[in-house]
C-alpha positions as a Markdown table, in Angstrom:
| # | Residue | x | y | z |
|---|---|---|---|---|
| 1 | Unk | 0.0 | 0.0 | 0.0 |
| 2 | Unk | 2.8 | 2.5 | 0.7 |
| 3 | Unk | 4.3 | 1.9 | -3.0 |
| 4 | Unk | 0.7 | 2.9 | -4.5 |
| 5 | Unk | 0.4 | 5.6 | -2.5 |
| 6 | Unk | 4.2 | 7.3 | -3.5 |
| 7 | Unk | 3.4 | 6.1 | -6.9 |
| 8 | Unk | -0.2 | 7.9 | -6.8 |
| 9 | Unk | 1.3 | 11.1 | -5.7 |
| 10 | Unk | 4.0 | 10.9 | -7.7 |
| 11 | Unk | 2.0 | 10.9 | -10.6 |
| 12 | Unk | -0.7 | 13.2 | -9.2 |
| 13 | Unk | 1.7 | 16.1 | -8.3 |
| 14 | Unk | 4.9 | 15.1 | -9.3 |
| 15 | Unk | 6.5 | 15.3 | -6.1 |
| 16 | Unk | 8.9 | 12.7 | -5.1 |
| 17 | Unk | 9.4 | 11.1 | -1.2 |
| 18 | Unk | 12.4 | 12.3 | 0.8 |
| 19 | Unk | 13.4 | 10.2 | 3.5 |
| 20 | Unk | 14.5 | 12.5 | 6.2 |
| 21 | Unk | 15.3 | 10.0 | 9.4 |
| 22 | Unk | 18.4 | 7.8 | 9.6 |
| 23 | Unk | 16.6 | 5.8 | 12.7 |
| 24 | Unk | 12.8 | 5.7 | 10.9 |
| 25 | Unk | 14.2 | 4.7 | 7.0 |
| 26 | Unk | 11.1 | 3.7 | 5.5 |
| 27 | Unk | 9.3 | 6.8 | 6.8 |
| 28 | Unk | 8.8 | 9.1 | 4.1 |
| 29 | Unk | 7.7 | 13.0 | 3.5 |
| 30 | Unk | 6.2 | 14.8 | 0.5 |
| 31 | Unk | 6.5 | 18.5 | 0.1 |
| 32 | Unk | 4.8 | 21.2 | -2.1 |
| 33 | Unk | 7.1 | 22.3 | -4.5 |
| 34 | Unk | 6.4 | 26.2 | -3.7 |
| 35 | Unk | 7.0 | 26.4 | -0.3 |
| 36 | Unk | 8.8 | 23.3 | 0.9 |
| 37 | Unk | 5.6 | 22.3 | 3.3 |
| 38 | Unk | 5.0 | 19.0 | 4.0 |
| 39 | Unk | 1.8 | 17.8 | 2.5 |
| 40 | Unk | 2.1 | 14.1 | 3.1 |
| 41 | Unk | 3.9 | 11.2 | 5.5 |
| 42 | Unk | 4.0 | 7.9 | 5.5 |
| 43 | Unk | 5.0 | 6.3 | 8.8 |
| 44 | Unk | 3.9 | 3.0 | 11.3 |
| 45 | Unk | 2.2 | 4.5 | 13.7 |
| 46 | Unk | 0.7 | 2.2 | 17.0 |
| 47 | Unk | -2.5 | 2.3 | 17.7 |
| 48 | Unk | -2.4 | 4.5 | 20.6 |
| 49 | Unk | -1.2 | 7.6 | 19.0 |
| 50 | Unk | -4.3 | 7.8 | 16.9 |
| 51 | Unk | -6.9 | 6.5 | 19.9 |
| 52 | Unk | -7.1 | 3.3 | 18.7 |
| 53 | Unk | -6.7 | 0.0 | 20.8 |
| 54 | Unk | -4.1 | -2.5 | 20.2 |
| 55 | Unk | 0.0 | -2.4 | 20.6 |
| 56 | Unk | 1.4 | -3.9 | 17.1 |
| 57 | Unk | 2.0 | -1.2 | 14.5 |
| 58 | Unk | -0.6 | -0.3 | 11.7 |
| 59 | Unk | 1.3 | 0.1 | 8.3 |
């Protein structure tokens, strides 16, 4: 799912990822071209950070 959507925006706005954390290397970040903003990330998140139950990481 995290192909599709790189590939989707990609296409979409022509922006590519940039992968700004040595620790977190699959984590990526998609910027507007004008001002450098982030628009986008892609990350594993737990559960609990979004107020959901559960402990294994959601992808």
């Amino acid at each position: 799912m995290r192909d599709k959507i790189a590939k989707y925006l990609m296409k979409k706005y022509g922006t590519e990822p940039e992968y700004l954390w040595k620790r977190y290397p699959r984590f990526a970040v998609f910027r507007h071209d004008d001002n450098r903003k982030w628009y986008a990330v892609i990350m594993n998140v737990t559960p609990d950070k979004i107020g959901a139950m559960g402990c294994d990481e959601m992808r």
